[in-house]
N, C-alpha and C positions, 0 to 999 in steps of 0.2 A: 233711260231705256225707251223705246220707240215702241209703238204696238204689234208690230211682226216680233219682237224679241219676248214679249208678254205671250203672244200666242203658240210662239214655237215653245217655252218653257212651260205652258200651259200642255200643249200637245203631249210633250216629253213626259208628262206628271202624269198624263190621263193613261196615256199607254203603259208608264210602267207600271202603274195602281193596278190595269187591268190582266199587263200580263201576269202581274205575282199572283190576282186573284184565282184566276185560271192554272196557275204550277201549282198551288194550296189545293184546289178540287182535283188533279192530276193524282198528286201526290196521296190525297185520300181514297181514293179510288183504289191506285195500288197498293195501298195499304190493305186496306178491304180484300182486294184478292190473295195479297200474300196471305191474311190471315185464314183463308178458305184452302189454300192449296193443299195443305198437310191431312185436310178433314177429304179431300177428293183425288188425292194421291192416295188415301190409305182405302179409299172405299173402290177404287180403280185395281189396285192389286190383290186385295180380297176378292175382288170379281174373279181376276185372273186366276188367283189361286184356285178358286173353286171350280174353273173351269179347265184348269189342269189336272187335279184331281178326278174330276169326274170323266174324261177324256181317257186319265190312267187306268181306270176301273173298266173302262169301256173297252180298252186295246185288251185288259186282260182278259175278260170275259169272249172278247171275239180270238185270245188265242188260244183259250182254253179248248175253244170250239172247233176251230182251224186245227189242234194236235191229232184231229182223228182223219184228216186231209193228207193229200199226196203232198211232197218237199217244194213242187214247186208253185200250185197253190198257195199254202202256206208262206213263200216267199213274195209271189206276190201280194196276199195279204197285208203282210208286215209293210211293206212299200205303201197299197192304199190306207193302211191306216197311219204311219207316217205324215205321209201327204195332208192327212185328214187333220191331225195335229196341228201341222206345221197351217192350215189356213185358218183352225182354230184360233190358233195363235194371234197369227194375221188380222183377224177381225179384233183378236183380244185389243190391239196395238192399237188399231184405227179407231175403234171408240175412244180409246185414253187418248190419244191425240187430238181427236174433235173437240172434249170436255177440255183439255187444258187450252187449245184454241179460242173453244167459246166462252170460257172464264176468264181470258188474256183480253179479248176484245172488249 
């Protein structure tokens, strides 16, 4: 064997030592996060929940309020508080997507 076949089998040896060392810290890492997700999925819908609940409490008390109001008032009400939900909502989503974004990275 000549020394260019020593170096190139040498080369060959170094890089694969380093890429497996590097798929070993990969593979720990998403390990690490799978074992987080279940703990920041459940703390993410509990948020949600809670702030669906308290949104419902909200629409009822503004329509309890609204019943002494004319029919179209009232209709438009229900519409803004819809909407008000619906971007409730909205933010609910956008944080649970950051937090699973910034725990993937």
């Amino acid at each position: 064997m000549t020394n260019s076949d020593y170096l190139l089998k040498a080369a060959i040896k170094k890089v694969t030592e380093k890429l497996n060392e590097i798929l070993v810290e990969k593979i720990e890492e998403a390990t690490n996060i799978a074992q987080d997700a279940p703990e920041i999925l459940k703390k993410e819908f509990d948020s949600l929940k809670e702030s669906i609940i308290e949104e419902a409490s909200r629409m009822e008390n503004a329509e309890n309020i609204q019943e002494n109001e004319s029919p179209n008032s009232h209709q438009d009400s229900k519409i803004r508080n819809a909407l008000n939900e619906i971007q409730g909502i909205n933010k609910q989503i956008d944080l649970f997507d950051k937090t699973i974004n910034n725990q993937i990275k």
